[in-house]
N, C-alpha and C positions, 0 to 999 in steps of 0.2 A: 411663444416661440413661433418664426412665422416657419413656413415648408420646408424651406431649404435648408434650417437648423434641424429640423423635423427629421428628414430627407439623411442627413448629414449622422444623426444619433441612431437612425433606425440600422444606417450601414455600417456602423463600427461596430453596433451592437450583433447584427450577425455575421461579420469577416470576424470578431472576437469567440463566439458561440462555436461559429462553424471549423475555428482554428484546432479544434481537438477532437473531431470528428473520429477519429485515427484513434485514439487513447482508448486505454479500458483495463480493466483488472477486475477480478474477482477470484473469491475464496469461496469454495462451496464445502458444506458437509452433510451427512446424511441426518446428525443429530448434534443438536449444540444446547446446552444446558448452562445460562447465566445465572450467577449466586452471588447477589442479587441482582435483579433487571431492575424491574417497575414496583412500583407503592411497595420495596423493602422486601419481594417475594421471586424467589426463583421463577422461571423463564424455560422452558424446553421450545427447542425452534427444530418442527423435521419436517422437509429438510431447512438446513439453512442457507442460503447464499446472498452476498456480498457484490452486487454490483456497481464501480466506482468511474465516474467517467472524467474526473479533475484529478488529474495524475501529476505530480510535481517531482522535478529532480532539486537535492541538496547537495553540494559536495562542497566538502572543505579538509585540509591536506590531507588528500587520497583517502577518507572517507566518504561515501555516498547512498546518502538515503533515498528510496523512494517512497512516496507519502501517494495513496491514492484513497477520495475520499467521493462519498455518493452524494454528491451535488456539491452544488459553490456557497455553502453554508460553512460558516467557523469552524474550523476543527474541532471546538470546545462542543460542542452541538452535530457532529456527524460522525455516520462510522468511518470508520477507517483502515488500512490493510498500509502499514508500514514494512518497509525491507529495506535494511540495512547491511548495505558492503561494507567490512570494513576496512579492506586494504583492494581497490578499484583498478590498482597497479598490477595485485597478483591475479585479480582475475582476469585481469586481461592479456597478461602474459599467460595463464594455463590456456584461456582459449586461445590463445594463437599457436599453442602448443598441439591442442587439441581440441577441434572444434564440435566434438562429441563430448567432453568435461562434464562430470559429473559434480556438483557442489554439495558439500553437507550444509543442512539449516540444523544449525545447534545452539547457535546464541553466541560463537566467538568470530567464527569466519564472516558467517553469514547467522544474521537477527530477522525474525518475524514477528511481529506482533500484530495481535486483530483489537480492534479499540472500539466498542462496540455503544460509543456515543451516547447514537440517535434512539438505536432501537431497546436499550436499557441503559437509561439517562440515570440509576442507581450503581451501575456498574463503573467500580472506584478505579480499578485497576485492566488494564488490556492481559489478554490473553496473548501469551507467548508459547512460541512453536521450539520445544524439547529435541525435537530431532524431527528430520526430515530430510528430502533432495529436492535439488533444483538444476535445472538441464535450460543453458541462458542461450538463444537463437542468434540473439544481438546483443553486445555491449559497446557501445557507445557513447560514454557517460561526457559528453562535450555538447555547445549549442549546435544545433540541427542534428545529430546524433540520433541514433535508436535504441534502444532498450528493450529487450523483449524474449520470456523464459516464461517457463511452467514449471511444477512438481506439486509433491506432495508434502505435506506435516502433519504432525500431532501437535494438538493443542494445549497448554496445562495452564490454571491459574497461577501464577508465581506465589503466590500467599500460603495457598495448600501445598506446595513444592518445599517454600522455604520452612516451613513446620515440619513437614515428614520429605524428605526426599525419596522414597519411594512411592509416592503418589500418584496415581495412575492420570495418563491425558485424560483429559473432559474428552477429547476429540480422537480419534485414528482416521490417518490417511485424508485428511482433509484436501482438496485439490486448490490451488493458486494456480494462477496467470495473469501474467501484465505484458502491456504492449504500451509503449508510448516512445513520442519523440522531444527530444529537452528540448525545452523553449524558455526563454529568457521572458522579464517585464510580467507584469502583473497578467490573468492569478496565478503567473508560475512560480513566483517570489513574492516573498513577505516583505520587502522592502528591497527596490529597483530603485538604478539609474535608469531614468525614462534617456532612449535613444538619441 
């Protein structure tokens, strides 16, 4: 490759890098206990936290996931902190209603789940948020748009759930926040029309 191809790769590669500068999400908790992580054995992480800086919007009719994942490695192979709208219509009409809305995270309105990949690559199933709130600064779920809320959850294995429903969270009060702006074309999609 003579310079100018050199020159050429080195600039895409950081107007690419530097295009999500802006993104971020993370999920903290004071204690988090996976069953199983690593070589088949439970895991205690205190504290634990989740920081993602490859944020991606999904939406397809008036459902809208957000996938935000700690680094640009395969989802199969990273953690991850998924949130899922599922009607993108009603929450954008409550906040224009009211732009202090308070959201319940329960698994119908509004899904959380933490995927906990990378850091216990035995860990079969993601951990889902039972109840929580979310309080959203920006919704914007369109390209150039913004995205961007906090709250809290509790975390529970769905495994342990679906056996006993009285099962207590692995987690309480776990903090989230995301901040990103949608972006179209690779790595914001898993399959783009290139512009």
């Amino acid at each position: 490759m003579d310079v100018r191809g050199g020159l050429a790769v080195a600039v895409v590669l950081v107007g690419w890098a530097g295009c999500s500068d802006s993104d971020h999400a993370f999920l903290e908790a004071e204690t988090l206990t996976v069953t199983p992580c690593r070589d088949h054995q439970p895991r205690t992480f205190a504290p634990y936290r989740l920081d993602a800086g490859l944020l991606r919007w999904f939406a397809a009719e008036g459902v809208g996931t957000l996938e935000a994942r700690a680094g640009y490695r395969a989802a199969t192979i990273s953690d991850a902190l998924v949130v899922q709208f599922t009607d993108t219509g009603d929450v954008s009409r409550r906040l224009a209603a009211d732009p202090s809305a308070v959201f319940a995270v329960d698994g119908s309105a509004i899904r959380l789940s933490l995927v906990p990949a990378e850091t216990c690559p035995d860990a079969t199933q993601p951990l889902v948020a039972s109840a929580g709130v979310l309080t959203l600064s920006s919704f914007e779920p369109w390209k150039g748009g913004h995205i961007e809320g906090e709250g809290t959850v509790d975390l529970v294995d769905a495994r342990a759930v679906a056996k006993d429903p009285a099962a207590p969270p692995l987690v309480r009060g776990a903090r989230v926040g995301f901040s990103m702006t949608v972006r179209s074309g690779p790595p914001h999609e898993d399959f783009t029309k290139w512009p």
